[in-house]
N, C-alpha and C positions, 0 to 999 in steps of 0.2 A: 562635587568632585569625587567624594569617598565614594558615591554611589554609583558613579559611573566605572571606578576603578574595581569594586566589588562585583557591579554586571561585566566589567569586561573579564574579570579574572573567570567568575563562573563560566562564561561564553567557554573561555578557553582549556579549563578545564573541560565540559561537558564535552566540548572536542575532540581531546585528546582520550576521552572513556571512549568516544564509537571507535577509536583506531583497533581496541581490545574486545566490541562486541558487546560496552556497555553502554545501556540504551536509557536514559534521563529524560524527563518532561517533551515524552511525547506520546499522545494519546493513542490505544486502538480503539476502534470500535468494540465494545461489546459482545460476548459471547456467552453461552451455555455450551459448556464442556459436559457431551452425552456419553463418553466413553472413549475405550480407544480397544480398536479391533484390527487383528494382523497388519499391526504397526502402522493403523493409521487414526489418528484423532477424528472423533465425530465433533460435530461444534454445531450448534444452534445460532443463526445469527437474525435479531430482527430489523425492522429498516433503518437504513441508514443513507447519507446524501455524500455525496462525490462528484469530484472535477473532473470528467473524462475529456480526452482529446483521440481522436485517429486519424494515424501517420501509417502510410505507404513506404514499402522498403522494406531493407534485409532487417531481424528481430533487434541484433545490440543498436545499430543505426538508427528503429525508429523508436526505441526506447531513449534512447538519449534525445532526441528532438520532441517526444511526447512531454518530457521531463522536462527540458527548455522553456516549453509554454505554458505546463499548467506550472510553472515555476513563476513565469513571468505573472501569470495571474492571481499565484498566494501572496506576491512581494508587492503587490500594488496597484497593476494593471486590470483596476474592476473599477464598472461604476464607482465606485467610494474610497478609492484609495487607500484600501484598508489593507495591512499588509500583515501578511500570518506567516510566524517565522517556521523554523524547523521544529526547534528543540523546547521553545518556552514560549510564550505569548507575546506581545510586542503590540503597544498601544500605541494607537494614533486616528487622526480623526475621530474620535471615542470611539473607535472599534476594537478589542480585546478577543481574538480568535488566534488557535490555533491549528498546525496540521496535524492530521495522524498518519498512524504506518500501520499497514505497509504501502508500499504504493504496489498497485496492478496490473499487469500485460496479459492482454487474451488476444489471441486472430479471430480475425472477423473477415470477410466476404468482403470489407472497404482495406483489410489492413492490419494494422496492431492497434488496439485500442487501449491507453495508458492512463489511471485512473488514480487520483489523489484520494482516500475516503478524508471528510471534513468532520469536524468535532461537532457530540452529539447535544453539544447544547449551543446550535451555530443554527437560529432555525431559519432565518432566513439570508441566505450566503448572500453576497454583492455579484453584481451581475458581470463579466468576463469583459473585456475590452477586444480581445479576440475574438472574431465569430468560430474559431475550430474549435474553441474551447466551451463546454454544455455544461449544466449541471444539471444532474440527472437523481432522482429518488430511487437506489439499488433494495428490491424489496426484501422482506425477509425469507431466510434460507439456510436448509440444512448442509450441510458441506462434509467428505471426507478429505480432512490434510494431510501429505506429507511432509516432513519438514526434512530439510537437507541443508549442510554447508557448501562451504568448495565458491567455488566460481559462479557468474552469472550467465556466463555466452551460451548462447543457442543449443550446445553437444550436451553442454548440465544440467541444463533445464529440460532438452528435452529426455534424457537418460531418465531424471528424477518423476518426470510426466509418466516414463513407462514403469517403474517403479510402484507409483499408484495404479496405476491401470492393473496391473498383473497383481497386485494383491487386494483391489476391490471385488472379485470373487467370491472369495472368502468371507465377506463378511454380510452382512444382513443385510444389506445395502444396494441400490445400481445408479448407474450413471442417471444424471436427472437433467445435465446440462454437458457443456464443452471442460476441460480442466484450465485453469485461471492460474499464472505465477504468480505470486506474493513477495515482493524485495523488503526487508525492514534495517536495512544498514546499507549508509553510504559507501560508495566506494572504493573508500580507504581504508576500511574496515578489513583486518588481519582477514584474510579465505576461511581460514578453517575455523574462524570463529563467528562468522555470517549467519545469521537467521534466514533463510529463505523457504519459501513452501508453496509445493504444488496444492492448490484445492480443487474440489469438482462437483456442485451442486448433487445430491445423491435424494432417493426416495425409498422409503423401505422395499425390501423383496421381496415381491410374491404379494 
């Protein structure tokens, strides 16, 4: 009973830190930090595996229903009923995974595709009950980030998109891929205290 009152108390505490932009027991993927050039982070990142889904429709819309499903697929709905919480790990069926942040929106040619990365010692994930939902080996890559607060809707992200665009010039750097959002806070999370960041696969210049 103390043990379950002491997880629920954490539960709710860890809660109540995202309201303020503080982020507890949840994994990123890995990186090498190569610099940072006219304000934007260079980052090394090597492979890593992810729950993608793509959803059809306007950007906040399919973001929210991308999020629905590969939700539905960390809380249980996989071959193995394994279910990966947010914020801390959550055993059952002996399975012990959990999620990382950020999660991802990029358009594609079918849509928005919405992308959970999975924890890098998760080698071999449960397989989706859903067929829109894949799991996919995202390989390794170098990336220029922006990181920006504020809001999440379409005007900020795309503002923040040009942002990057207009100062990857400058630096050593050129596009190598499309630019990708990165969300690392819930929704409830204060605006101006949000994590968010535009990234864009990049190759050296020249």
């Amino acid at each position: 009973m103390l043990h379950r009152l002491l997880a629920a108390g954490s539960a709710l505490l860890l809660g109540a830190c995202t309201v303020v932009g503080v982020r507890a027991g949840t994994e990123e993927p890995a990186f090498e930090r190569l610099g940072t050039e006219a304000g934007l982070e260079i980052r090394r990142y090597a492979t890593r595996r992810a729950a993608e889904t793509t959803v059809e429709g306007e950007e906040t819309a399919a973001r929210s229903e991308g999020f629905s499903r590969l939700a539905r697929y960390i809380f249980g709905a996989n071959a193995g009923a394994s279910r990966i919480a947010m914020t801390a790990p959550v055993a059952q069926q002996g399975t012990r995974i959990a999620m990382t942040a950020p999660v991802a929106q990029a358009a594609t040619g079918q849509g928005h595709a919405i992308r959970f990365f999975l924890p890098a010692a998760l080698r071999d994930p449960p397989a989706p009950e859903d067929a829109r939902v894949r799991i996919l080996e995202v390989p390794g890559e170098t990336v220029a980030v922006f990181r920006f607060a504020g809001g999440t809707d379409p005007a900020s992200v795309a503002a923040a998109r040009a942002q990057l665009l207009a100062a990857l010039p400058a630096t050593r750097w050129v596009a190598a891929g499309e630019p990708v959002a990165w969300f690392y806070d819930p929704p409830w999370t204060i605006p101006a205290l949000r994590r968010n960041e535009i990234a864009i696969p990049v190759a050296p210049r020249g």
